[in-house]
SETOR-599625 format. One record per atom (N, C-alpha, C): atom name; residue in one letter; y, x, z. Coordinates in steps of 0.2 Angstrom, whole numbers. Atoms other than C-alpha are relative to their C-alpha. Example, Ala and Ser with C-alpha at 12.3 -4.5 7.8 and 13.67 -1.06 7.14 Angstrom:
NODE   bator   marlum       y       x       z
NODE       N        A      -6       4       0
NODE      CA        A     -22      62      39
NODE       C        A       6       4       0
NODE       N        S      -6      -4      -1
NODE      CA        S      -5      68      36
NODE       C        S       5      -4       3
//
This chain:
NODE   bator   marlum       y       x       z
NODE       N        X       3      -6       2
NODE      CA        X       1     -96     -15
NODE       C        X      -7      -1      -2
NODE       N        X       6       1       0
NODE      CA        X     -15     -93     -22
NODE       C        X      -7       3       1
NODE       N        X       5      -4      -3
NODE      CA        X     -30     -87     -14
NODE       C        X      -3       6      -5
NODE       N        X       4      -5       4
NODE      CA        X     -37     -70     -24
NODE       C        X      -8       1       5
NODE       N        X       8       1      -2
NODE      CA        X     -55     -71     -13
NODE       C        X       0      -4       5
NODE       N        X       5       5      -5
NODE      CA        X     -66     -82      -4
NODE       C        X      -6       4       4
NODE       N        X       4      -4      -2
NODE      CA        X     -77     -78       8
NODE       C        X      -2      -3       9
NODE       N        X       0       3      -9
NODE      CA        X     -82     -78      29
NODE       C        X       1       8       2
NODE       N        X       0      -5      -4
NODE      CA        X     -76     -64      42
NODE       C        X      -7      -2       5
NODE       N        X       4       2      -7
NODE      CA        X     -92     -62      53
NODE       C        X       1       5       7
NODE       N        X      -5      -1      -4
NODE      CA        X     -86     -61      68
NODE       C        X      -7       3       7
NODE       N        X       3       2      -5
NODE      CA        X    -102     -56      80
NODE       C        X      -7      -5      -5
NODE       N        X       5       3       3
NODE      CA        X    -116     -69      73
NODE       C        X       5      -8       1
NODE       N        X      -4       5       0
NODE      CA        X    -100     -82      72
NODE       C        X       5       3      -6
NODE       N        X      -1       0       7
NODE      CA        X     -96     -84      53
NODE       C        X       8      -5       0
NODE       N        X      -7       3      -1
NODE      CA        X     -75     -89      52
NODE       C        X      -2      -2      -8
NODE       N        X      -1       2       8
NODE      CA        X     -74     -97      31
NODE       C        X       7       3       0
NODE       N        X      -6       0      -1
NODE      CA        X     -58     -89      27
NODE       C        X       2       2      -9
NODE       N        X      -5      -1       8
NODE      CA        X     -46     -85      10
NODE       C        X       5       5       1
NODE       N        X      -4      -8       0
NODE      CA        X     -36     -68       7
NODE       C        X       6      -4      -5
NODE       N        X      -5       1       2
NODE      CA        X     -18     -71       0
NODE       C        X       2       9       1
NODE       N        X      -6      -4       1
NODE      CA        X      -8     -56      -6
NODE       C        X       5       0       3
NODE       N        X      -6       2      -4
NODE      CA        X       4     -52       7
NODE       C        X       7       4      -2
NODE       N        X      -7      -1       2
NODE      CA        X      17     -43      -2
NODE       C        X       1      -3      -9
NODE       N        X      -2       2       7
NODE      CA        X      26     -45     -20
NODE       C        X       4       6      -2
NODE       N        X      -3      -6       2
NODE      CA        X      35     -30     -29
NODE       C        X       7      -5      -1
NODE       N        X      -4       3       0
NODE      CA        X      53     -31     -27
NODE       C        X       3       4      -8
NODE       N        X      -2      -3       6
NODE      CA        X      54     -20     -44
NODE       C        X       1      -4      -5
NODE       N        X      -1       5       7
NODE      CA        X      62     -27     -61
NODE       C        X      -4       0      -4
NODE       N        X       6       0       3
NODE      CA        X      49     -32     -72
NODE       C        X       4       1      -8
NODE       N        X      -2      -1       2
NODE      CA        X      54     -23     -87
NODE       C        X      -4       1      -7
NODE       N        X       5       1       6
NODE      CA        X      47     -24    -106
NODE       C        X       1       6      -3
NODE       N        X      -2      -6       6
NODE      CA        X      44     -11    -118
NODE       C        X       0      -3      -7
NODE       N        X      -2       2       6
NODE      CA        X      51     -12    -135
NODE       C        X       1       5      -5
NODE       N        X      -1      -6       5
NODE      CA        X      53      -1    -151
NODE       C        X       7       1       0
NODE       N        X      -7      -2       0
NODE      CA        X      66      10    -152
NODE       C        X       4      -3      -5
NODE       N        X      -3       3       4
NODE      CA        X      71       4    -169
NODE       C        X       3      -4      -2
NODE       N        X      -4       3       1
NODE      CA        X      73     -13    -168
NODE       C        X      -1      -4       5
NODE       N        X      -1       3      -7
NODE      CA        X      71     -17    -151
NODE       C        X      -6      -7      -1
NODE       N        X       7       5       2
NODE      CA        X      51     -29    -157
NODE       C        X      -4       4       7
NODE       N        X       4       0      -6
NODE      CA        X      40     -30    -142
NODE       C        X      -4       2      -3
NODE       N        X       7      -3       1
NODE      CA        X      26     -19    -139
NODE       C        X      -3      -2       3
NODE       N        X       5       3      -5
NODE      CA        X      11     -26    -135
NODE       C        X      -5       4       0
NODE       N        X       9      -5      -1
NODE      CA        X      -6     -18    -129
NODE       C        X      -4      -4      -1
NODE       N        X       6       6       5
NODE      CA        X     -20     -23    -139
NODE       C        X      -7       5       3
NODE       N        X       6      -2       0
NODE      CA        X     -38     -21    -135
NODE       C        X      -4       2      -6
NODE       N        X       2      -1       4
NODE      CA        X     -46     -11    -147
NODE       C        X      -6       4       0
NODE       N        X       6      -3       0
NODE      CA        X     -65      -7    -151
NODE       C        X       4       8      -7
NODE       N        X      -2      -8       0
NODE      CA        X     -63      12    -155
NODE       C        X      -3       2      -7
NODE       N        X       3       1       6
NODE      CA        X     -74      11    -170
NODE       C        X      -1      -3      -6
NODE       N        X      -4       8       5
NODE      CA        X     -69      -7    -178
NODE       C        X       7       4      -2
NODE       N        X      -8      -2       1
NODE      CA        X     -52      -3    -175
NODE       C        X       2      -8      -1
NODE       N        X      -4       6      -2
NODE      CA        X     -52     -22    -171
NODE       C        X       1      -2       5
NODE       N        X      -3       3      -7
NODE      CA        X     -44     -32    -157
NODE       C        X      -5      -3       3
NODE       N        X       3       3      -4
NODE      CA        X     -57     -36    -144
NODE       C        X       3      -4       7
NODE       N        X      -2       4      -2
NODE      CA        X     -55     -53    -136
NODE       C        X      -2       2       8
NODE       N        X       3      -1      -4
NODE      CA        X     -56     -54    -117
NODE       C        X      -8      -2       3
NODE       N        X       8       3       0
NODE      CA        X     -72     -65    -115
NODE       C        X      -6       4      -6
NODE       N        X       5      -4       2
NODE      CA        X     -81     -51    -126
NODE       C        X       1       8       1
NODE       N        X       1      -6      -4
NODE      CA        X     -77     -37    -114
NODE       C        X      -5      -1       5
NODE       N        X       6       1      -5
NODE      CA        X     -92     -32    -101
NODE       C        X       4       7       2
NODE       N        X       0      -8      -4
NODE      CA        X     -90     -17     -89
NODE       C        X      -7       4      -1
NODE       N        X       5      -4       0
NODE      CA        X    -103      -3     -91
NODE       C        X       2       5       2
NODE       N        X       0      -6      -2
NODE      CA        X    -109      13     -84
NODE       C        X      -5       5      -1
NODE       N        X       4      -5       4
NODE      CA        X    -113      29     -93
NODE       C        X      -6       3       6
NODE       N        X       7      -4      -2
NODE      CA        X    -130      32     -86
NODE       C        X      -5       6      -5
NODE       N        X       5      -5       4
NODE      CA        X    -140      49     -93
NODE       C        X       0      -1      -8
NODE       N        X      -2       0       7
NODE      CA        X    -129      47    -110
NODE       C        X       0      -6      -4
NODE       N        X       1       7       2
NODE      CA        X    -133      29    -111
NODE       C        X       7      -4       5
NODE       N        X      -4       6      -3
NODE      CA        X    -121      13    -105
NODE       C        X      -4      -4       0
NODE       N        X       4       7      -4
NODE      CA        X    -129       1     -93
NODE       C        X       6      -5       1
NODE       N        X      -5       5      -1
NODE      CA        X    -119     -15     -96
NODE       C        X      -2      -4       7
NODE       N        X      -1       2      -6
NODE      CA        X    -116     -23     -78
NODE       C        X       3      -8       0
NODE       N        X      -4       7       0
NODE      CA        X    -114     -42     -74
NODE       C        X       1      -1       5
NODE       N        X      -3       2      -7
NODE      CA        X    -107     -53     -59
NODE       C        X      -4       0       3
NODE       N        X       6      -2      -5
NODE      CA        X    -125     -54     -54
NODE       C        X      -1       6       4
NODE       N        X      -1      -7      -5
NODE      CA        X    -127     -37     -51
NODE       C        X       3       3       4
NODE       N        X      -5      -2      -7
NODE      CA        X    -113     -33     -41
NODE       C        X      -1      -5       4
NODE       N        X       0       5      -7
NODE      CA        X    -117     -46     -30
NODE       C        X      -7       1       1
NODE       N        X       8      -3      -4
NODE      CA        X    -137     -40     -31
NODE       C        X       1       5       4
NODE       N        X      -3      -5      -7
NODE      CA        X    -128     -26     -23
NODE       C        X      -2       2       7
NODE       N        X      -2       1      -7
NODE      CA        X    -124     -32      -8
NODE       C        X       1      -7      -2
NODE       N        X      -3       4       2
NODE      CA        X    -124     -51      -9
NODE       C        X       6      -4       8
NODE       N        X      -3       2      -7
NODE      CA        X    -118     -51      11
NODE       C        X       7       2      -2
NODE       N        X      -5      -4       0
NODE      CA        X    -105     -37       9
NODE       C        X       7      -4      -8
NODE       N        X      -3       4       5
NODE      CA        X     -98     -48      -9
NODE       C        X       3      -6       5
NODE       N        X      -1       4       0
NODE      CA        X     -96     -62       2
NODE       C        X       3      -2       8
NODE       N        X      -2       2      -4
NODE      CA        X     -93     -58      19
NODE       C        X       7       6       2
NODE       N        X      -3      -5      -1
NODE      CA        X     -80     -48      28
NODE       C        X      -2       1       8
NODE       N        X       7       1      -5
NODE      CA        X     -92     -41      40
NODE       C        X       4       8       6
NODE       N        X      -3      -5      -5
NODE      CA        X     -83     -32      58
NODE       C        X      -4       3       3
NODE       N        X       5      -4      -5
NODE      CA        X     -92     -17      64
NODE       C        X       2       3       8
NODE       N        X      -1      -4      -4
NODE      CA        X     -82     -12      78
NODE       C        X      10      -3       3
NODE       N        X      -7       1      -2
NODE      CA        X     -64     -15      86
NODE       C        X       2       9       2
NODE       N        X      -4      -6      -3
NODE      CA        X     -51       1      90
NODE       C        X       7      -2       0
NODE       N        X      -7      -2      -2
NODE      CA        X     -34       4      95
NODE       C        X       4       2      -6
NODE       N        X      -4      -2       7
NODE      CA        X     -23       3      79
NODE       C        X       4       7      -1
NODE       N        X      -3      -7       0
NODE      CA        X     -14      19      83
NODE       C        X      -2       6      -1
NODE       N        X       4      -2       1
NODE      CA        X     -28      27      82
NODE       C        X      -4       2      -8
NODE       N        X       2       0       9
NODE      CA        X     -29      26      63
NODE       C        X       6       4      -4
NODE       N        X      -8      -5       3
NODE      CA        X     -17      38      54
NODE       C        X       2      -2      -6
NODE       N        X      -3       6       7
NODE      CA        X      -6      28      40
NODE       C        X      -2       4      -5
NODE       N        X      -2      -4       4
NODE      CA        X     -10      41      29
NODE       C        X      -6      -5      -4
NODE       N        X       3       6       3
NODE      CA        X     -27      27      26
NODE       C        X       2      -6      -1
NODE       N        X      -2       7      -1
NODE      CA        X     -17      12      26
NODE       C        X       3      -1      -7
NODE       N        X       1       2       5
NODE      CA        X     -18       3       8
NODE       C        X       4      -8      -1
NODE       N        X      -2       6       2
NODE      CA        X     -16     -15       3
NODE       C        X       0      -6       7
NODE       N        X       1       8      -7
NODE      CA        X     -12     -31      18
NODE       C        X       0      -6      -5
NODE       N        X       3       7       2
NODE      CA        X     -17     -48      13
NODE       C        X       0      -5       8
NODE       N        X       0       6      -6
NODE      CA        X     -15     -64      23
NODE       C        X      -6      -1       1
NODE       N        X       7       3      -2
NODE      CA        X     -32     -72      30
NODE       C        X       1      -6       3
NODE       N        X       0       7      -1
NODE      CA        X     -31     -91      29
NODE       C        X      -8      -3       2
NODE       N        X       6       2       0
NODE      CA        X     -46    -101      38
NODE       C        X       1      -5      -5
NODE       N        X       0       5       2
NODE      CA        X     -54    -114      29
NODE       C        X       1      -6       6
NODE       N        X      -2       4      -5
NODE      CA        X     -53    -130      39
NODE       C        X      -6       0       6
NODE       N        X       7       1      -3
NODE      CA        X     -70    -130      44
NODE       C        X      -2       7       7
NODE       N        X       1      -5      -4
NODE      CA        X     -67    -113      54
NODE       C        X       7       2       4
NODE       N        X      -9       0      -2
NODE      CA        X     -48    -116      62
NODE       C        X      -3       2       7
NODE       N        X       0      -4      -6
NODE      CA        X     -55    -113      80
NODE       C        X      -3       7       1
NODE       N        X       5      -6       2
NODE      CA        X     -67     -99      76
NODE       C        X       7       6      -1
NODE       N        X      -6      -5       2
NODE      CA        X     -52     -91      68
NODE       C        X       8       2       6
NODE       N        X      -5      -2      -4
NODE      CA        X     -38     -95      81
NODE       C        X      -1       3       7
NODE       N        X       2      -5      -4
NODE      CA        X     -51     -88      95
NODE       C        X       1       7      -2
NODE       N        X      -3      -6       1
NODE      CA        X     -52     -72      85
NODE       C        X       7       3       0
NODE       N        X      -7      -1       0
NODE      CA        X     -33     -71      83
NODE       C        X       4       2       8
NODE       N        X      -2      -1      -6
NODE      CA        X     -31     -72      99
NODE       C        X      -2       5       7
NODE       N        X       4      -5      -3
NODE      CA        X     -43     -61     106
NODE       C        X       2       7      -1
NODE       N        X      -1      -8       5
NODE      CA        X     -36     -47      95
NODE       C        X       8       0       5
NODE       N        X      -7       1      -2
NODE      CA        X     -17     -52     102
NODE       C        X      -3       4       8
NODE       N        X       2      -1      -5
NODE      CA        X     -25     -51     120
NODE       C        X      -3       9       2
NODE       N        X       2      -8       0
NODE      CA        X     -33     -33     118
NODE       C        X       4       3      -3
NODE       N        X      -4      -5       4
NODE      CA        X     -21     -27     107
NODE       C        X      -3       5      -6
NODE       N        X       4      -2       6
NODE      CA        X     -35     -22      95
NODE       C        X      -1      -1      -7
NODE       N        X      -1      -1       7
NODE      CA        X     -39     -19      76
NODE       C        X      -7      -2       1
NODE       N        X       9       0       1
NODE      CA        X     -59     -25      70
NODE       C        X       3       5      -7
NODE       N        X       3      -3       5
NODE      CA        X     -64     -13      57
NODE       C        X      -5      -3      -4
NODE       N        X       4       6       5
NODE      CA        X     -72     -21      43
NODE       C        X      -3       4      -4
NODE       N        X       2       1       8
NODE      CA        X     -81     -21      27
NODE       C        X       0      -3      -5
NODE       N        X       3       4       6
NODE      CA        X     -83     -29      11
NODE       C        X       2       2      -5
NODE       N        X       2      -1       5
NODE      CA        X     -84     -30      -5
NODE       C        X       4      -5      -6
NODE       N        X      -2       4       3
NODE      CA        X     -71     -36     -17
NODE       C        X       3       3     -10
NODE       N        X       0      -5       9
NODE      CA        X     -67     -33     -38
NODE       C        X      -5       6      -1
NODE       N        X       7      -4       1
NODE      CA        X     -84     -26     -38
NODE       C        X       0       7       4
NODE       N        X      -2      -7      -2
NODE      CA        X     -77     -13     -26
NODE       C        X      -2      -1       8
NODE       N        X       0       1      -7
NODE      CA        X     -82     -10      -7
NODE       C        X       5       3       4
NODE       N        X      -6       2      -5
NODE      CA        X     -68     -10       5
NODE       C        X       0       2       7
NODE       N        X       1       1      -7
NODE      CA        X     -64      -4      22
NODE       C        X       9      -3       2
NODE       N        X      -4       4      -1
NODE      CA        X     -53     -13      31
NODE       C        X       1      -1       7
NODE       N        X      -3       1      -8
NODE      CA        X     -44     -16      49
NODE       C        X       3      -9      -2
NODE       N        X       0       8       0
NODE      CA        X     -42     -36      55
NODE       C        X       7       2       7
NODE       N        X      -4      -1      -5
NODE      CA        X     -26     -35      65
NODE       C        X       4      -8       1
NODE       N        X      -3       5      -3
NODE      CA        X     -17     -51      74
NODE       C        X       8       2      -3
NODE       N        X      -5      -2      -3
NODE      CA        X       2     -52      71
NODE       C        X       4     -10       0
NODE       N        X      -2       9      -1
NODE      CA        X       8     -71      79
NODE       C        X      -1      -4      -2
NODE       N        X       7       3       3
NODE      CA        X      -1     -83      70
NODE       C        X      -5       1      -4
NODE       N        X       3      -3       7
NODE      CA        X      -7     -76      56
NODE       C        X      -6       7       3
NODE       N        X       3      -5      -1
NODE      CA        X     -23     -64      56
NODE       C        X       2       4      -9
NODE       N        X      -2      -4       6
NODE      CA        X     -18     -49      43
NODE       C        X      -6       3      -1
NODE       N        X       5      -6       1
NODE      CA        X     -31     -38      34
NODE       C        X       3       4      -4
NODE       N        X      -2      -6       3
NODE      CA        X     -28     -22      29
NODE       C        X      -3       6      -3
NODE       N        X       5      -4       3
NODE      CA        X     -36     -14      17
NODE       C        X       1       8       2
NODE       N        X       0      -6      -2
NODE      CA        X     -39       6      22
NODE       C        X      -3       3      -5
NODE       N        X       6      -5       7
NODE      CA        X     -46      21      11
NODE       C        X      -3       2       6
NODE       N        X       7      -5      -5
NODE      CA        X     -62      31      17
NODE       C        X       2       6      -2
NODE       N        X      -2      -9      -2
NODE      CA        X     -60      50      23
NODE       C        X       1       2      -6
NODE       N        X       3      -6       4
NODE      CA        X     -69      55       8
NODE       C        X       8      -4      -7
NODE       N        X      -7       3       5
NODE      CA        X     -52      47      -3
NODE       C        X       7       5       2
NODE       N        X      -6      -1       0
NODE      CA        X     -40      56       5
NODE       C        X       0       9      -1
NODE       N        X      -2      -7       3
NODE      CA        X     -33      76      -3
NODE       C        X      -3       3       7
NODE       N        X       0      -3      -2
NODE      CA        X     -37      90       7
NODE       C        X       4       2       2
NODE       N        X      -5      -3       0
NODE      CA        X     -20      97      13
NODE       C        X       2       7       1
NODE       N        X       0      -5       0
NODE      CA        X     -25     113      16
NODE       C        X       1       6      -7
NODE       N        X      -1      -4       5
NODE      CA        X     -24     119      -1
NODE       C        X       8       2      -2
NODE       N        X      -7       1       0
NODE      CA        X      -3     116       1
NODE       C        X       1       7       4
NODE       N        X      -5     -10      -3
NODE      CA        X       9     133       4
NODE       C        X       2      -4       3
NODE       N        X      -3       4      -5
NODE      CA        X      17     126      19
NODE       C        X       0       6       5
NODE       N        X      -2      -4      -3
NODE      CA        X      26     136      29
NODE       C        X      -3       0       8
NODE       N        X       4      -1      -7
NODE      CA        X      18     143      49
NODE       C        X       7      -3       3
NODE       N        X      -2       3      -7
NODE      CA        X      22     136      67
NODE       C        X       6       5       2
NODE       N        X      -1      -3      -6
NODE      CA        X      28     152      73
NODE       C        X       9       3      -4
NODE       N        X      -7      -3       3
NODE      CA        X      45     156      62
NODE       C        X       4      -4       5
NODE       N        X      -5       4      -2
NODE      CA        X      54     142      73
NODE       C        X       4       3       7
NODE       N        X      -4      -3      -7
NODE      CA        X      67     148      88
NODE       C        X      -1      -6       6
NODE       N        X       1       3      -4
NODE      CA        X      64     140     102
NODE       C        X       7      -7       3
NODE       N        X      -8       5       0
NODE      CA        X      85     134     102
NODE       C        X       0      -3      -5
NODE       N        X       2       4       5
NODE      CA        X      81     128      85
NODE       C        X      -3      -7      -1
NODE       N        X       6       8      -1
NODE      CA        X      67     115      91
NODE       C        X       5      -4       4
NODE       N        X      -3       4      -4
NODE      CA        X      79     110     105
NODE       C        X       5      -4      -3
NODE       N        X      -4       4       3
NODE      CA        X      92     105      94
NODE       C        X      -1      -4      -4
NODE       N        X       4       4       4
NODE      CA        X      80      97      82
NODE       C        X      -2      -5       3
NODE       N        X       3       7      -5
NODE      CA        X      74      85      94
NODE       C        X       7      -2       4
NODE       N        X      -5       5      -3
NODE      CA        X      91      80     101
NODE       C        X       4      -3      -6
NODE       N        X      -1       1       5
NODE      CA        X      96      77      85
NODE       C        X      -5      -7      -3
NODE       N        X       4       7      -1
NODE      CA        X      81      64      83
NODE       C        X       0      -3       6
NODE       N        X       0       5      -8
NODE      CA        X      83      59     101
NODE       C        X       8      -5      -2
NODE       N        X      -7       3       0
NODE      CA        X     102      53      95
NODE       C        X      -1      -7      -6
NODE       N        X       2       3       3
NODE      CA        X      95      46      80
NODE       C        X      -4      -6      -2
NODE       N        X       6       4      -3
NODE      CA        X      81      36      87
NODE       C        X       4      -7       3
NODE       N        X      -1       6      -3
NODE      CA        X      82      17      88
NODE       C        X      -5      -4      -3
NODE       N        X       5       3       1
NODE      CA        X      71       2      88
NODE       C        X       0      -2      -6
NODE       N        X      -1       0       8
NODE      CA        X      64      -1      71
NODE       C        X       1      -6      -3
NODE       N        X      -1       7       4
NODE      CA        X      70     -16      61
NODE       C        X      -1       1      -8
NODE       N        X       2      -1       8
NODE      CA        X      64     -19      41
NODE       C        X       4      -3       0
NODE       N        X      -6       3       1
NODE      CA        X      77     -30      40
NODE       C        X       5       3      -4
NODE       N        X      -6      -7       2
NODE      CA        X      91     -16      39
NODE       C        X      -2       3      -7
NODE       N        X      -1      -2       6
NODE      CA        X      83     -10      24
NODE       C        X      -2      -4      -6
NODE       N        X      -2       4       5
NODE      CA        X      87     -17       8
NODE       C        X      -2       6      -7
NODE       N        X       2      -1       7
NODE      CA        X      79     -13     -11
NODE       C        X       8       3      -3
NODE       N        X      -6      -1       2
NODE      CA        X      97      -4     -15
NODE       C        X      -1       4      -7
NODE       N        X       0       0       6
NODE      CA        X      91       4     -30
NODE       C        X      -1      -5      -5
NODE       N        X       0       6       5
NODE      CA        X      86     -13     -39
NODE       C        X       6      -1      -2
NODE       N        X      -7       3       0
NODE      CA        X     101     -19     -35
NODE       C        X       7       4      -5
NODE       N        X      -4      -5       4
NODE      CA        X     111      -4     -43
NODE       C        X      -3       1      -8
NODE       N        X       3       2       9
NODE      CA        X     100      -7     -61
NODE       C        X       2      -3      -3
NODE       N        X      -3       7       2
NODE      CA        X     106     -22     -61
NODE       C        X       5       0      -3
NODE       N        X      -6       3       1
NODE      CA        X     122     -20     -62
NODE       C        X       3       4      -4
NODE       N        X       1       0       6
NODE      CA        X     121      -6     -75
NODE       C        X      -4      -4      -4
NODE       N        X       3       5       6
NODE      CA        X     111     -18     -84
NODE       C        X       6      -7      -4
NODE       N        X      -7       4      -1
NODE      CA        X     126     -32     -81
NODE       C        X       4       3      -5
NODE       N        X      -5      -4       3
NODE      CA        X     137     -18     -87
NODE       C        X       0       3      -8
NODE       N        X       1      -1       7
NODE      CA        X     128     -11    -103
NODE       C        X      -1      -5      -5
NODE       N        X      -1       4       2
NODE      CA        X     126     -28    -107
NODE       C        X       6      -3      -4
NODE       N        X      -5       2       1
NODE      CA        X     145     -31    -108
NODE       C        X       5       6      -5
NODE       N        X      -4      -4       4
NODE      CA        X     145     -14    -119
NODE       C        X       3       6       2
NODE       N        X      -2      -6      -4
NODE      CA        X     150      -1    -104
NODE       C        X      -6       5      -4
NODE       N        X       4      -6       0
NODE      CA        X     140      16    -107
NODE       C        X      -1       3       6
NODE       N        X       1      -5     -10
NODE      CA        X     132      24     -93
NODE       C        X       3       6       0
NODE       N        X      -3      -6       1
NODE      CA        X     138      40     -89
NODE       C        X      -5       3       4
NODE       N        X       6      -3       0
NODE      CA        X     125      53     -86
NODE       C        X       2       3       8
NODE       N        X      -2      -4      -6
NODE      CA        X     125      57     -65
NODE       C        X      -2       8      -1
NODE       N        X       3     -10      -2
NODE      CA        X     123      75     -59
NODE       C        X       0       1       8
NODE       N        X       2      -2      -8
NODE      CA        X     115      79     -43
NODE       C        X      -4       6      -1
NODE       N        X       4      -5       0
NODE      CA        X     110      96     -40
NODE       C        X      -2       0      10
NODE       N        X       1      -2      -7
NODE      CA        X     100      97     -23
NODE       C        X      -2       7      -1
NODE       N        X       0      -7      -3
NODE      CA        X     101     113     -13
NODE       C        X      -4       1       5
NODE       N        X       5       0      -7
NODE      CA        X      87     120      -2
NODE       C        X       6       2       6
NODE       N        X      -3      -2      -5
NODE      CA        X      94     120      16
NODE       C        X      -3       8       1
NODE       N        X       0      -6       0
NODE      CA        X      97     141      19
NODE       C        X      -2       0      10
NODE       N        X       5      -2      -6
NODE      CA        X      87     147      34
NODE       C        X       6       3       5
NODE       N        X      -7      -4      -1
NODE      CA        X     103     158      39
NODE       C        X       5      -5       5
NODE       N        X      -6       3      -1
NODE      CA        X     114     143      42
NODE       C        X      -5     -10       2
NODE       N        X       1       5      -4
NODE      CA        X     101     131      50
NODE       C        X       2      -5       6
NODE       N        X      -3       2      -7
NODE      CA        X     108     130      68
NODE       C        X       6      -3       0
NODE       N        X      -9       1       1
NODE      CA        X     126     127      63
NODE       C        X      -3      -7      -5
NODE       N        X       1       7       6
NODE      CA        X     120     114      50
NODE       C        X      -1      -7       6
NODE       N        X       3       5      -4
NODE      CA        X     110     105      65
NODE       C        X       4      -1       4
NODE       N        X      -4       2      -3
NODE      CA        X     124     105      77
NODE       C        X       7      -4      -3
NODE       N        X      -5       4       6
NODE      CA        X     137     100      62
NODE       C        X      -4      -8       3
NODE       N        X       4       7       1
NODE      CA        X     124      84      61
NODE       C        X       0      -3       8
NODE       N        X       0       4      -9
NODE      CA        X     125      81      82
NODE       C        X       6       0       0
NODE       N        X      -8       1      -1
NODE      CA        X     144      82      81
NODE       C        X       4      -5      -5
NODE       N        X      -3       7       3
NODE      CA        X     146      69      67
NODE       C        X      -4      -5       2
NODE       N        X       1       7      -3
NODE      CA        X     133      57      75
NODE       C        X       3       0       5
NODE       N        X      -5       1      -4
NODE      CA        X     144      60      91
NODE       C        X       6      -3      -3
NODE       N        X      -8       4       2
NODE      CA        X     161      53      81
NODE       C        X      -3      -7      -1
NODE       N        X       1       9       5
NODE      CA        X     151      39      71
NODE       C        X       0      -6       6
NODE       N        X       2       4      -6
NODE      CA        X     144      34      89
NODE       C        X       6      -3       5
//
């Protein structure tokens, strides 16, 4: 793998050296675009908007429309910044992972020490195992500043990137139906329903099954098949014929079981 940042977690006034790795990979097909006519690759071209020529990557800069003007920005700058927060990943606090609502949980990344910080690191590792605790972070990466939780899971220290409050929608704006329409027999069968349903969670068990089904239309219109267009009409479940529905669903998971 190849590290995507460098840097140190400070840990306290005990500085770890560590490296961030990407810890997932898309399991989507990577699929190309091409002209309908005779199936010639599209490409995306960088083009100055007034030349109408191809701008190379070594003569793009980032700027930022200040009072109708653009102030062109270098690496310096983002790292005059902050050149702490560019470099370190700097813990303010420890909490209770469950206490974080996934609605902020963004990107995970591995955290390799360098060698020079192996105990440092497998100190915090295990400190975090031992408390059961997340540090909450900062830093400052793609010229962007970051929050983030340091969680332990068996050798490995994970960081996980988070969004901040001010990033997440408002949900009050949404029509959402009140508390108080529900029957009280209603909820109980609702919850036996998930109590039947309820088992320990394994990611194992689940498997990318749409890829897999693309595939094989691809396989298949390769050898000349034609797809045939599905049809699926979903139907909102009817209020009338709730409770029969919910007890339908606890008398088929009784047989399956």
């Amino acid at each position: 793998m190849r590290s995507i940042w460098t840097g140190a977690i400070g840990f306290g006034l005990v500085n770890i050296p560590v490296k961030l790795y990407s810890a997932t990979e898309t399991s989507t097909l990577d699929l190309d675009m091409l002209d309908k006519k005779d199936h010639s690759h599209i490409r995306m071209v960088r083009v100055n908007e007034n030349s109408g020529k191809e701008v190379s990557w070594e003569n793009i800069v980032k700027a930022y429309k200040y009072k109708d003007e653009y102030v062109v920005l270098t690496d310096e700058d983002f790292e005059a910044a902050s050149v702490e927060k560019s470099k370190i990943i700097t813990i303010s606090g420890f909490a209770q992972k469950d206490e974080i609502d996934s609605i902020y949980f963004e990107t995970p990344y591995y955290v390799e020490p360098e060698e020079s910080g192996n105990k440092a690191y497998a100190l915090l590792r295990e400190a975090l195992l031992k408390t059961e605790k997340v540090g909450i972070a900062t830093f400052v990466m793609r010229s962007r500043e970051n929050l983030a939780i340091l969680r332990a899971s068996d050798n490995v220290i994970i960081l996980n990137k988070i969004r901040f409050a001010e990033e997440i929608k408002d949900a009050s704006a949404l029509d959402l139906p009140s508390r108080t329409g529900i029957r009280k027999d209603e909820l109980e069968v609702a919850v036996s329903l998930i109590n039947q349903l309820s088992e320990q969670f394994d990611i194992s068990a689940f498997k990318d099954t749409y890829t897999d089904s693309l595939l094989k239309i691809i396989a298949a219109k390769a050898k000349g098949v034609k797809t045939k267009k599905p049809h699926l009409k979903v139907v909102p479940t009817q209020s009338t014929d709730l409770m029969e529905q919910l007890r339908a669903s606890l008398k088929a998971r009784k047989k399956a079981s």
